[in-house]
Phi, psi and omega in degrees: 000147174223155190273134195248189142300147179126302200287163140255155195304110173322138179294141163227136174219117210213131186297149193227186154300177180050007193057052190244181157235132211265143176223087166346288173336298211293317212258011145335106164148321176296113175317143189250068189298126164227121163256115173265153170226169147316298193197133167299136153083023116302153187305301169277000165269352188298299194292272202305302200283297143031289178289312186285321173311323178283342171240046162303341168228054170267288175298335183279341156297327163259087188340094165228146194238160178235111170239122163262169158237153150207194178256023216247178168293158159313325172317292192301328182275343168305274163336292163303327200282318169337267161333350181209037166061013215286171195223030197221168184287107190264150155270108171313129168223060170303346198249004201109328210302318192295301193319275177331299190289342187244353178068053126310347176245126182211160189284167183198173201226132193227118175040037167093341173291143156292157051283158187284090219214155157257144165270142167310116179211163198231092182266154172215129186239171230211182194273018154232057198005026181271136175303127160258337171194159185226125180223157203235156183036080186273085202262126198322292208305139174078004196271011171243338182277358190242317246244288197286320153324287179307311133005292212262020188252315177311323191308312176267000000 
């Protein structure tokens, strides 16, 4: 199953950062930012959780939460969030789960090579947990500022 606009969002519970666990369910009454990357701590996942870290409290003004996912460890992700301040949450999604329910692994071409990779994609999911906007291939400059527009739209 995969997920449209519209819809609502399957409950999920998933190892996070901070030694936490993440529960959709938990985070009702909140806007939801879920940003997927490839891989921590390359250069265009450095640069997006960067930007959402710098209008962090852009989003919180509009009760909003900012979660990144990939598919890297909670270890890996410890680091990264470490190492760049991040002041938001990463989710392991080792298994897929999130990935799979959002279509986000698509072939890509890594040094001439096919692989099976995440795209850069972006979800906002509303303070009753239905998806509202999506956005796919996702190119980094101005994208948390387009992210927080919309955001600020549900708002109104």
């Amino acid at each position: 199953m995969t997920i449209a606009v519209g819809d609502a969002v399957p409950d999920f519970r998933l190892p996070a950062t901070s030694n936490k666990e993440v529960v959709l369910s938990a985070l009702k009454g909140w806007h939801v930012v879920l940003y997927f990357y490839p891989k921590d701590s390359t250069p265009g996942c450095t640069l997006e959780g960067q930007q959402f870290r710098d209008m962090i409290e852009d989003f919180k003004a509009e009760k909003c939460m900012i979660l990144g996912v990939s598919r890297d460890s909670v270890k890996s992700h410890e680091k990264f969030k470490e190492a760049q301040c991040f002041p938001f949450e990463l989710i392991s999604d080792e298994n897929e789960e999130l990935c799979k329910l959002f279509d986000v692994i698509k072939m890509k071409n890594m040094y001439g090579k096919q692989v099976l990779g995440v795209e850069r994609s972006t979800f906002v999911i509303d303070k009753k947990g239905v998806l509202r906007n999506e956005w796919r291939k996702v190119k980094v400059d101005g994208h948390a500022e387009a992210v927080l527009f919309a955001v600020k739209q549900l708002n109104k």
